[in-house]
C-alpha positions in Angstrom: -1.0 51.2 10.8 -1.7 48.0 12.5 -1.0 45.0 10.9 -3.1 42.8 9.3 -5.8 45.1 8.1 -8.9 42.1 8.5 -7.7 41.5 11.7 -7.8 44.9 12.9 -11.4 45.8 11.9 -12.4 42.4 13.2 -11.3 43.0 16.4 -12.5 47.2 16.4 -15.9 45.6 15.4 -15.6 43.4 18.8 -15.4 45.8 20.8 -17.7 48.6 19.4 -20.4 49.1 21.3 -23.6 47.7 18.6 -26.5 50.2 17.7 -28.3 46.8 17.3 -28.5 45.3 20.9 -29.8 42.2 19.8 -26.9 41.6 17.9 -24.8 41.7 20.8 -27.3 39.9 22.9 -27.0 36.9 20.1 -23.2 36.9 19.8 -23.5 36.1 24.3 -26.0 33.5 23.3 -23.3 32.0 20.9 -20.5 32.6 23.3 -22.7 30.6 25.9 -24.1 28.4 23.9 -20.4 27.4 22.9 -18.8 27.4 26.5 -22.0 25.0 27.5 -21.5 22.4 24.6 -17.6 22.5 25.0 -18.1 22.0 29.4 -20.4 18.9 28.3 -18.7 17.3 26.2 -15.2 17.4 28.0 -16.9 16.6 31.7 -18.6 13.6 30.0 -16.2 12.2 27.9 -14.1 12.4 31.0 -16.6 10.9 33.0 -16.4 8.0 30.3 -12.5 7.8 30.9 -12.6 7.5 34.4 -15.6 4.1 34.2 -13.1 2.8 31.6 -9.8 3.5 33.7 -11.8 2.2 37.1 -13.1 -0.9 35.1 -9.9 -1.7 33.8 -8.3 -1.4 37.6 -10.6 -3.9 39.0 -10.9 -6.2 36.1 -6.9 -6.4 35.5 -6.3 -6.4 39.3 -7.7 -9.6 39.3 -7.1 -11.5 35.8 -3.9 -11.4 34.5 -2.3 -9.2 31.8 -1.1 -13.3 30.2 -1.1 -16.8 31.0 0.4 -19.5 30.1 -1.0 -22.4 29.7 -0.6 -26.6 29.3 -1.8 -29.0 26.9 -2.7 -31.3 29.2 -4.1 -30.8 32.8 -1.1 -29.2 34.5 1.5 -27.2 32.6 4.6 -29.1 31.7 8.1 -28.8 33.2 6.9 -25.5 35.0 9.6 -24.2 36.6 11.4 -23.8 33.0 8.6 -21.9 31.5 8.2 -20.1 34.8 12.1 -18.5 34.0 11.6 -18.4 30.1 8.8 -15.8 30.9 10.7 -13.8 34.1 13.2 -13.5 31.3 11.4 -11.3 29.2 11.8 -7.9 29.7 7.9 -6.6 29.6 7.1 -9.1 32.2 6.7 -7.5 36.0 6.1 -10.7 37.5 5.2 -14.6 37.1 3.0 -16.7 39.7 1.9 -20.6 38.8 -2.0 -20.9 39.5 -4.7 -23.9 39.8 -8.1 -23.2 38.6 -10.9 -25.4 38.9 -14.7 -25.7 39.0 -16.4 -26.8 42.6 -19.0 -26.9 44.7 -18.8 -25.2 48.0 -20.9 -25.7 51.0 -21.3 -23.6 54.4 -24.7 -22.7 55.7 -26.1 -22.6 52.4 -24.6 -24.2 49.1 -22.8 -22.2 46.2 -20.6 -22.7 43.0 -17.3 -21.6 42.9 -13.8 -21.1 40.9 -11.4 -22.8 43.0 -7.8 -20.5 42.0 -4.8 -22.3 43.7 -1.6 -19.5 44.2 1.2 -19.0 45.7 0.5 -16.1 48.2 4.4 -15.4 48.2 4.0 -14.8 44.4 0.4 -13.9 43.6 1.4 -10.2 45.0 3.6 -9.7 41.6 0.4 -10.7 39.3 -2.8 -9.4 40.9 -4.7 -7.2 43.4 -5.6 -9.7 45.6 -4.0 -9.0 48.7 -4.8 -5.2 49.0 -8.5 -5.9 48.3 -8.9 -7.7 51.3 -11.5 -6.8 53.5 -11.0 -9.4 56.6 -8.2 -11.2 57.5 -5.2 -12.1 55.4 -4.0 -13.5 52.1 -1.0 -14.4 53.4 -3.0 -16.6 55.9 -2.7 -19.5 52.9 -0.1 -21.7 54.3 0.3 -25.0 52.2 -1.2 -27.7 54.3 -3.6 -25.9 56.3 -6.2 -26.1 53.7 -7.5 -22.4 54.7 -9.8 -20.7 52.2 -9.9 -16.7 50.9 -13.9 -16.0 49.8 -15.5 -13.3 47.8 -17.3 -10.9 49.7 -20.5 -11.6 48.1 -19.6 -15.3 47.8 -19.0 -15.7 51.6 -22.5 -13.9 52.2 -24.0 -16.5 50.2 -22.5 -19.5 51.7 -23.3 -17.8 54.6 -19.9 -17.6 56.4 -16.6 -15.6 58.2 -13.3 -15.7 59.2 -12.7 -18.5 61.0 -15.8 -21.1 59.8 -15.6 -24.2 57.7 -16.2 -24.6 54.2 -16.3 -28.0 52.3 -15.5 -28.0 49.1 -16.5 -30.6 46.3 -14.4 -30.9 43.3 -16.5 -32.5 40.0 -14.5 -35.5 40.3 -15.6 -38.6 41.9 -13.2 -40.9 44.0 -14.0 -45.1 43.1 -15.2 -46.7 46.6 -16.3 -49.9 47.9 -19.7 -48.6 48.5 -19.2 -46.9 45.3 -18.1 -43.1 43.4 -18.6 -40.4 45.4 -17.5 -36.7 45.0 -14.2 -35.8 46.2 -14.6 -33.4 49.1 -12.2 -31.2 52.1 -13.2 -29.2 55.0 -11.3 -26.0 54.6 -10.8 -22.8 56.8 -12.1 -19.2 55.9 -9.2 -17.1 56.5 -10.0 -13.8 54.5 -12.7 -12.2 52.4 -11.7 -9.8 49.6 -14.2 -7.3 47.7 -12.9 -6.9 44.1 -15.8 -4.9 43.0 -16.9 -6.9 40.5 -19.4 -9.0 40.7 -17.9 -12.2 39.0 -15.4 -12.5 41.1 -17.0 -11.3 44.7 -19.7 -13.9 44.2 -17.5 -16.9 42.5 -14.3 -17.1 43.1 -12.2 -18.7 46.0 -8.8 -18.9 46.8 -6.6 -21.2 48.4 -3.3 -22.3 48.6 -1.6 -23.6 45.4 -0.2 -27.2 47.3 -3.7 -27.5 48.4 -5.1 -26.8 45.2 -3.1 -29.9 43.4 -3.7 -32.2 46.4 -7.7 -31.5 46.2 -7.3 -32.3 42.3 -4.7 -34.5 42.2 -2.6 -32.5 40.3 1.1 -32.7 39.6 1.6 -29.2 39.0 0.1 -26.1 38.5 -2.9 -25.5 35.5 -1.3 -22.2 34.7 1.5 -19.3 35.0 -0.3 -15.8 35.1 2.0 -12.8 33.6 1.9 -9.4 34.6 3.6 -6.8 31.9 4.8 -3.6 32.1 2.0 -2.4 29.1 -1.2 -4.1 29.5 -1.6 -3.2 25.9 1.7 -5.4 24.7 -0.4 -8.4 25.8 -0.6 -9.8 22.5 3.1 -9.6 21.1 4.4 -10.6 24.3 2.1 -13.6 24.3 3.0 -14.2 20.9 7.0 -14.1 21.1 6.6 -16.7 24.5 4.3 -19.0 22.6 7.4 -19.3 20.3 10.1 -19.4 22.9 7.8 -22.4 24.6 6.9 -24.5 21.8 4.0 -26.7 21.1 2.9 -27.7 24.6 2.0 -24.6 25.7 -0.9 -22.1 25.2 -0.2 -18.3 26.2 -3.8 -16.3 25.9 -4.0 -12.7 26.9 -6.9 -10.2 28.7 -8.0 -9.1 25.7 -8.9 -12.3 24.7 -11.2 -12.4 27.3 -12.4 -9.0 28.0 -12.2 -7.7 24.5 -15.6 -7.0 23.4 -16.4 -5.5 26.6 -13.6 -2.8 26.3 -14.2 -2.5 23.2 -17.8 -2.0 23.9 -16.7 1.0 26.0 -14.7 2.8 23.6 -16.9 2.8 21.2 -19.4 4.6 23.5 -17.4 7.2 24.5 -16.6 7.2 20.5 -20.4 7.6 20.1 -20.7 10.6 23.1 -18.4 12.2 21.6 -19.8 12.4 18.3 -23.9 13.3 20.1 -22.6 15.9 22.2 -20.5 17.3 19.6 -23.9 18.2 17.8 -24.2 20.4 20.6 -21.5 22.7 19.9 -22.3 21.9 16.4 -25.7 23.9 17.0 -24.0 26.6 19.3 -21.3 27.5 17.1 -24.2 27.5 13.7 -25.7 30.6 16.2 -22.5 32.3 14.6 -24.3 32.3 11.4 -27.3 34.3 12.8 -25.5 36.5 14.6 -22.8 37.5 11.6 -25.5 37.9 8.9 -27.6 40.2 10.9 -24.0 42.2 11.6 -23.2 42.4 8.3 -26.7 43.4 7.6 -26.0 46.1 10.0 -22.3 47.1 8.3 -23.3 47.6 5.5 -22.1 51.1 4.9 -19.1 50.4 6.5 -18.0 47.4 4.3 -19.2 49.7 0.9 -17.3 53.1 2.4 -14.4 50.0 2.9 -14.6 49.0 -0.4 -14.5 52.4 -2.1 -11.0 52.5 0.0 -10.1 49.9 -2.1 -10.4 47.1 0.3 -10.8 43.6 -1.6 -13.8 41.1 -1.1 -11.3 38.5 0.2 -10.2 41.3 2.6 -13.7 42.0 3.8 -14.2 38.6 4.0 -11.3 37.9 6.0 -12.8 40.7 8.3 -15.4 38.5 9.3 -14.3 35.7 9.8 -11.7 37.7 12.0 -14.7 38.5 14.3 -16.8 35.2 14.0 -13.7 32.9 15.1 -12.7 35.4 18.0 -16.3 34.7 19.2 -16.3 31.3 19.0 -12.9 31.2 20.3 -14.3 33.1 23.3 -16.8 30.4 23.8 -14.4 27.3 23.3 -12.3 29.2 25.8 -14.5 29.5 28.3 -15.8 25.8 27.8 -12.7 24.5 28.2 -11.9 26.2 31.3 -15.3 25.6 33.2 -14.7 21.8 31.6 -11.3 20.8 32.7 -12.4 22.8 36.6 -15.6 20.5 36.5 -13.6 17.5 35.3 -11.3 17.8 38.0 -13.4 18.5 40.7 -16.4 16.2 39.5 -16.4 14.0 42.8 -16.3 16.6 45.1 -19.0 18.4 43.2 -21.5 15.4 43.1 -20.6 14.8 46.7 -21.8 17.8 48.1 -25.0 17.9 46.1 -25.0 14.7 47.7 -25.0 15.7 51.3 -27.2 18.9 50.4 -29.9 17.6 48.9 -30.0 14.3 50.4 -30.0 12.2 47.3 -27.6 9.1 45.7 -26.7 8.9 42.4 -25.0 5.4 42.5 -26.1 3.4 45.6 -23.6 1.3 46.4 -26.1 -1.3 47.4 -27.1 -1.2 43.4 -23.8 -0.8 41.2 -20.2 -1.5 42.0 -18.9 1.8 41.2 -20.8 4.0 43.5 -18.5 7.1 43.0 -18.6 8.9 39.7 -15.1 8.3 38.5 -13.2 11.0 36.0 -10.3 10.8 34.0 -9.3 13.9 32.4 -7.2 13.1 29.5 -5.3 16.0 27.2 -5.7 14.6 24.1 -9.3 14.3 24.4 -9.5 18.4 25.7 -7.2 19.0 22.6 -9.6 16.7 20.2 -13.2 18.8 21.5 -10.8 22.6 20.9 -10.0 21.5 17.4 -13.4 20.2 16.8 -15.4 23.3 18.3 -13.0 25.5 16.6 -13.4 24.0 13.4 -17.2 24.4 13.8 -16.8 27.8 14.3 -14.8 28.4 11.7 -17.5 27.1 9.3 -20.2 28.9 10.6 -18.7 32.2 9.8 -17.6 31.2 6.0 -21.4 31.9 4.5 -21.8 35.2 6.4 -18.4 36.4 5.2 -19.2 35.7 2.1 -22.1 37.5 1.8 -20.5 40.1 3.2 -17.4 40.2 0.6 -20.4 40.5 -2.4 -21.7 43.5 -1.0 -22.1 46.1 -3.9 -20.4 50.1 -2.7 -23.1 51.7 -5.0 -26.3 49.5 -3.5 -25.1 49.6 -0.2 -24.3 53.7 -0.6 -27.5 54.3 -2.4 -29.9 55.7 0.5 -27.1 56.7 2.7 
């Protein structure tokens, strides 16, 4: 005889055609209601992935992952703590900056963070040069005093490739007619779009010799990092703050872009735990649909019992067939949500182009494609979680079922 008994029944109960239709009809409404919850909550957690991965892209492609600072205004004896931190094996790549406040003036008049690099360099520590959108980054040549603007921030100023932009550093310069602002004419030579807004409306780039000559600087301000983990930020920072000594400052990303990370996770933290009421609900329809089945068996489980079948047996049997629905649904769920998942651009882009609609304007948000991320652990996390409230929902049904009497159930039969 097949082996083991609960699991047996459980599955011959499956797939019996039901004298009660509803039943049946109920146990598809669970199934469904299952596959549904599971589908939402694995498209939109990975829906949360993909803002957090697309986020972190454009924030990190334009900060860097460390920095190391001076005490004073330019970092001292650079070019040592430049090869103390090449040195360390998390580190990709090391680039000495300038960053300064200024005023910048074209058509129109605009603030600005001035960021002095080295374009030979700046390739090994950020995005820059691939999110150019008019000329080129390498265009900086020391000397030239040319100028790479933020898309948004060369709109505002009111300029292009090839116009002139003066700049006006928040210093003043003693004269005999008096202090007044320290200013150069510089070049447009590129335009990048970062897709964020802080830096495509306020930050300008030039080269790193110009930079110091502008300020009157005998160095660079800064040496931004780049590391193999993003995520080893903090030790690494640490261990080279040591290596340095006291006249230096290392700071990390997350030091600056903490809370709003942190603000994302625990959203997606929070998704996770609404839309899980939804399979919370779905897989509770189990409850309905195993007590009106046991209802229903009720000559079966007191003929089974008279067989000498125990109540933890009959129990079993239950939840044998409660789980296998529920495992049906979760199934199904997971399927349809990893296809969507996968898929999810493509999908929103033709309802696009059918209907004639936009769900993120680009002329409104910076991410104007729905971005997804489908991550295993998090299909993995929603199985265990459905599966568990299935699981539940069939312990009250099976138990009623186990305390079924032979003789009362037998009685009128």
């Amino acid at each position: 005889m097949f082996r083991p008994l609960e699991v047996f029944i459980g599955l011959r109960y499956t797939r019996a055609k039901r004298r009660n239709h509803f039943i049946s009809f109920i146990s598809l409404v669970s199934i469904l209601g299952i596959a549904v919850g599971v589908t939402a909550l694995i498209t939109v957690i990975s829906v949360m992935n993909g803002f957090d991965k697309e986020l972190k892209d454009r924030i990190l492609g334009m900060v860097a992952h460390a920095t190391i600072e001076g005490i004073g205004e330019s970092v001292r004896d650079w070019p040592e703590a430049l090869k103390v931190a090449r040195e360390d094996p998390h580190v990709l790549g090391a680039a000495p900056y300038v960053e300064r406040q200024a005023m910048l003036q074209g058509t129109r008049v605009s603030g600005a963070i001035i960021r002095g690099i080295d374009p030979a360099l700046e390739a090994g520590v950020s995005e820059i040069g691939a999110r150019m959108v008019d000329g080129r980054l390498d265009a900086l040549v020391p000397g030239k005093f040319g100028i790479v603007l933020g898309k948004e921030l060369a709109m505002t100023l009111g300029v292009g490739v090839g116009d002139l932009v003066t700049v006006f550093a928040p210093e003043f310069s003693a004269t005999p007619i008096g202090a007044i602002p320290r200013m150069k004419r510089f070049t447009v030579v590129g335009v990048f779009e970062a897709g964020m807004q802080e830096y495509d409306s306020g930050l300008a780039v030039v080269a790193l010799q110009d930079a110091q000559t502008l300020y009157r600087l005998d160095g660079p301000t800064g040496i931004r990092l780049r590391l193999d983990d993003m995520f080893q930020a903090f030790p690494v920072g640490r261990r080279l703050s040591q290596q340095l000594g006291q006249f230096y400052r290392v700071t990390d990303w997350m030091q600056g872009h903490s809370n709003f990370f942190k603000a994302i996770a625990m959203e997606k933290k929070v998704m996770f735990l609404i839309l899980s009421l939804i399979v919370a609900v779905a897989a509770f329809n189990l409850v309905s649909t195993l007590v009106m089945l046991v209802q229903d068996k009720q000559a079966d489980i007191a003929i089974l019992r008279t067989l000498g079948q125990s109540p933890a047996s009959v129990m079993g049997t239950f939840m044998v067939q409660g789980v296998l629905v529920g495992t049906l649904g979760i199934a199904l769920g997971v399927l349809f949500g990893v296809l969507l998942s996968l898929n999810l651009s493509a999908i929103v882009h033709w309802v696009e182009r059918t209907f004639h609609v936009t769900f993120l304007s680009p002329d409104v948000y910076y991410i104007s494609e729905l971005p997804s991320d489908l991550h295993g652990s998090d299909v993995a996390w929603i199985t265990l979680t459905a599966f568990l409230f299935c699981t539940f929902a069939t312990l009250y049904p099976a138990r009623r079922a186990a305390k079924t009497e032979p003789a009362a159930a037998l009685r009128y039969e």
